[in-house]
C-alpha positions, 0 to 999 in steps of 0.5 A: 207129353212130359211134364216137369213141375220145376221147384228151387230153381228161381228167386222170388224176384226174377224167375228164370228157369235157364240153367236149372236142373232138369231130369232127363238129359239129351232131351226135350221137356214141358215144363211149368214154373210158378212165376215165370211166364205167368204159369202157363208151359214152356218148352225147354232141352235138357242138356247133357250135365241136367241143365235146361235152355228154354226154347219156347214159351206158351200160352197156357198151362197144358200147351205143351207138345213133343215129338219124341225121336227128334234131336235138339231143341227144334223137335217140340212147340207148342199147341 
């Protein structure tokens, strides 16, 4: 499991991780983001130019899964 912890992307009124930076591109990614869907993990695919779409949230901080090897945003849930 991937974890990113993503920082500088939202305003302090309305966190939104889409559109944002994230690290490794053509790749599905965990991620965490203080404010957005309160605190808990979310699945998100790293696009080709290092912006992100989420995919899923989930409902908790560490219920992130991947599966590696797979292509686009279906290859991940989570758990």
């Amino acid at each position: 499991m991937s974890t990113a912890v993503l920082a500088g992307i939202a305003t302090a009124d309305a966190p939104d991780p889409n559109g944002g930076p994230c690290a490794h591109a053509n790749q599905p990614e965990c991620g965490v983001l203080a404010g957005f869907n309160n605190g808990n993990a979310f699945l998100f695919y790293c696009y080709a130019n290092h912006s992100l779409l989420v995919s899923e949230t989930c409902t908790c901080p560490t219920c992130c899964s991947i599966s590696y090897g797979s292509t686009g945003p279906d290859g991940f849930t989570c758990t």
